[in-house]
VOGU-3710 file (C-alpha; in Angstrom, 3 decimals, decimal comma):
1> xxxxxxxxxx> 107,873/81,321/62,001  110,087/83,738/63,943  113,915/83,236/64,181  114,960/83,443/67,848  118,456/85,146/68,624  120,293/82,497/69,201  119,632/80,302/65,645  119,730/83,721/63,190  122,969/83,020/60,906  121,982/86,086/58,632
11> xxxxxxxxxx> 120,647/88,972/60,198  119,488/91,849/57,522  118,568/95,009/59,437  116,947/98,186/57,469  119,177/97,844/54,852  119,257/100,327/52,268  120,901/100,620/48,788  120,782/104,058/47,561  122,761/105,146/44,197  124,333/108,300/43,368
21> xxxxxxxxxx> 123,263/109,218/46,995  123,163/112,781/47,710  123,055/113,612/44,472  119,846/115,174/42,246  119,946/111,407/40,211  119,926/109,567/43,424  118,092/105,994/42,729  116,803/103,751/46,129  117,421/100,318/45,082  116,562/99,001/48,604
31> xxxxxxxxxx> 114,442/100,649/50,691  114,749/99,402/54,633  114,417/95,686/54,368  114,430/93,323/57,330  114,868/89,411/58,003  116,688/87,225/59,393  117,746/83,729/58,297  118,523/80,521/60,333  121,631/78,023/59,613  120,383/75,509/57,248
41> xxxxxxxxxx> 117,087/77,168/56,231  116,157/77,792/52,629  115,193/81,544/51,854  113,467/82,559/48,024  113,718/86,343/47,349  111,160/87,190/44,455  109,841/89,835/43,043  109,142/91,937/39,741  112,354/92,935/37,499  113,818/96,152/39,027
51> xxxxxxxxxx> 112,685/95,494/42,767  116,116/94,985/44,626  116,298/91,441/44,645  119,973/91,460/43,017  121,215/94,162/44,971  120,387/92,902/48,272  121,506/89,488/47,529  124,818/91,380/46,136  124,709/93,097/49,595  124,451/90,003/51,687
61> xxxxxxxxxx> 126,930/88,225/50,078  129,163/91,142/50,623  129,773/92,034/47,420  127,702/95,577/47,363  128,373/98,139/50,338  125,066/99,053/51,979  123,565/102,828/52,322  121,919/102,339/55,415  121,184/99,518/58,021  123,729/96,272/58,913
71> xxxxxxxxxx> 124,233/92,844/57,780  125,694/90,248/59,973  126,195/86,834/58,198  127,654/84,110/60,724  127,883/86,430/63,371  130,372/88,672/61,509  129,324/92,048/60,571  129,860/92,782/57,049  128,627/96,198/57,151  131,228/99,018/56,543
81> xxxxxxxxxx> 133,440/96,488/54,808  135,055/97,448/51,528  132,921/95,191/49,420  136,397/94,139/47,780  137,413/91,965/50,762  134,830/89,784/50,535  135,643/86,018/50,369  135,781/84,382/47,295  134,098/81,868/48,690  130,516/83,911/48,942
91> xxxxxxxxxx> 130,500/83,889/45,257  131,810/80,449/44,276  128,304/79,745/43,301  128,378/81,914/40,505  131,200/80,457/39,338  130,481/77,168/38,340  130,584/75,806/34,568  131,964/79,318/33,352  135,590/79,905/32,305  137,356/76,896/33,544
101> xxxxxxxxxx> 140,990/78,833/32,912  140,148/81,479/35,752  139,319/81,626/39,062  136,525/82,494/40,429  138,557/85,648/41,905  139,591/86,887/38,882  136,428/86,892/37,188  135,046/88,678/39,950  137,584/91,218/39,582  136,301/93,240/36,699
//
C-alpha cells in the first residue's frame, strides 16, 4: 500500500551513506534508498549482515549525516543537520536497562 502525502511521517528520499567519500577507500553503505512511513505504522528493515540496515536506521534517527538524498521525520528535515543535535529522545530506545547512573545523553556521547 502506497503512503499518500498527507499521512507520510517519515519520508526517506535516495538516501545515500558513503564513507571516506572522495577518497580511493571510499565504502557505499547505502546506496539510494526510498520509502516513506505513515504515523503509527510498523516498518521491519532486514537484510543480510553488512547491507545498511544500521546505518540507515542511524540516519533516520538522526544520528548519522547522510551523503546524498533527504530525510524528513515529522515534517522536519533532518538532512544537513550536524548529527550531534539530534534529540535525545530519538535514541531513548537504546537506552533502556543499560547503565542506570547515566543518561541516555551521555552514553551517546562517546
Amino acid at each position: 500500500m502506497r503512503v499518500g502525502e498527507e499521512e507520510r511521517y517519515v519520508e526517506v528520499a535516495e538516501v545515500r551513506k558513503v564513507y571516506r567519500n572522495g577518497t580511493a577507500e571510499a565504502v557505499e553503505a547505502v546506496s539510494s534508498v526510498s520509502f516513506s512511513v505513515a504515523r503509527g505504522e510498523f516498518v521491519a528493515v532486514l537484510g543480510p549482515s553488512g547491507c545498511g540496515k544500521s546505518t540507515l536506521l542511524m540516519m533516520v534517527g538522526g544520528l548519522e549525516a547522510v551523503t546524498g538524498g533527504h530525510i524528513t521525520v515529522g515534517g522536519e528535515p533532518l538532512t544537513g543537520r550536524a548529527p550531534a543535535s539530534a534529540s535525545c529522545s530519538r535514541i531513548r530506545h537504546c537506552c533502556r536497562g543499560r547503565a542506570p547512573t547515566t543518561t541516555c545523553c551521555s552514553r551517546s556521547a562517546y
